[in-house]
C-alpha positions in Angstrom: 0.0 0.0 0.0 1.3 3.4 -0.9 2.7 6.0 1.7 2.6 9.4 1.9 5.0 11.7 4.3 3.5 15.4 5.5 6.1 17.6 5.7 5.9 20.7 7.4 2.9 20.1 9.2 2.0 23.1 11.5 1.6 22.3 15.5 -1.7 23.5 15.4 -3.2 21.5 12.2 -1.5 18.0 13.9 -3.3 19.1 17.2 -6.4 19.5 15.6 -6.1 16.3 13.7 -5.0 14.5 17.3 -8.1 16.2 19.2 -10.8 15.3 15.7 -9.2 11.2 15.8 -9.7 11.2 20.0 -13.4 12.7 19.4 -13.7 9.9 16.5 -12.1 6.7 18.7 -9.1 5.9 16.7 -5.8 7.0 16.1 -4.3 10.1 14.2 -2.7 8.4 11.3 -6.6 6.4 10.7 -8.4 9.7 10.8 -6.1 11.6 8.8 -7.1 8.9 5.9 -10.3 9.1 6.5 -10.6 12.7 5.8 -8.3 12.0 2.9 -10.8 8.9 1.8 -14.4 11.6 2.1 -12.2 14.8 0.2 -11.1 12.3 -2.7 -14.8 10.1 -3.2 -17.0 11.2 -5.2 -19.9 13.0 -3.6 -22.5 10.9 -5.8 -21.7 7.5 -7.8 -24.1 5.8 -11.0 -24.2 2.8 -11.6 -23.4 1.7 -15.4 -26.9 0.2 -15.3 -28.5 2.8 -14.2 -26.8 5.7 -16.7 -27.5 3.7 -19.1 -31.1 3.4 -18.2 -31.3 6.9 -17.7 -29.6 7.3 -21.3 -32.4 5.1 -22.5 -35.2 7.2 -21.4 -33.8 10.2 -22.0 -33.5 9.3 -25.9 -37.5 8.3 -25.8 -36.9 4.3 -24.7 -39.0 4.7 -21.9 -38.6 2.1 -19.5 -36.0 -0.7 -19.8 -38.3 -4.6 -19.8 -37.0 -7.7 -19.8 -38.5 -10.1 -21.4 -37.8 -14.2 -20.2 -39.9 -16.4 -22.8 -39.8 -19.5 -21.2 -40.9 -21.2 -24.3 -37.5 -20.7 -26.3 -35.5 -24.0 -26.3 -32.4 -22.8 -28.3 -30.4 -19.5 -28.3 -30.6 -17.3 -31.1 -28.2 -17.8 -33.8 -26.1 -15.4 -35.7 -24.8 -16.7 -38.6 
């Protein structure tokens, strides 16, 4: 796993990080990644299926069905 070294770190910032991690139950170094892990994520995430749905509609699809046919024996051929 990659490391990263803070140089330079005012007294007062690793205070505050030391004071945040004791209010949150665990140690400096774990909350200093999780602030880094909710600044980098992304505030909102789509799922492929769903963009694609939303692609769908948008172009006049209108809802996505599937359809299961119970009655088809073979798979479709493409020759």
């Amino acid at each position: 796993m990659p490391s990263v070294t803070i140089r330079q770190l005012s007294a007062e910032t690793h205070r505050a990080l030391k004071l945040r991690a004791a209010h949150h139950g665990r140690s400096t170094e774990a909350e200093i990644r999780a602030i880094l892990d909710t600044a980098v994520k992304p505030e909102t995430s789509v799922r492929l299926g769903s963009l694609l749905a939303e692609i769908g509609q948008a172009s006049g699809g209108g809802e996505l069905d599937i359809i299961r046919d119970k009655a088809i024996s073979e798979p479709m051929r493409f020759e």
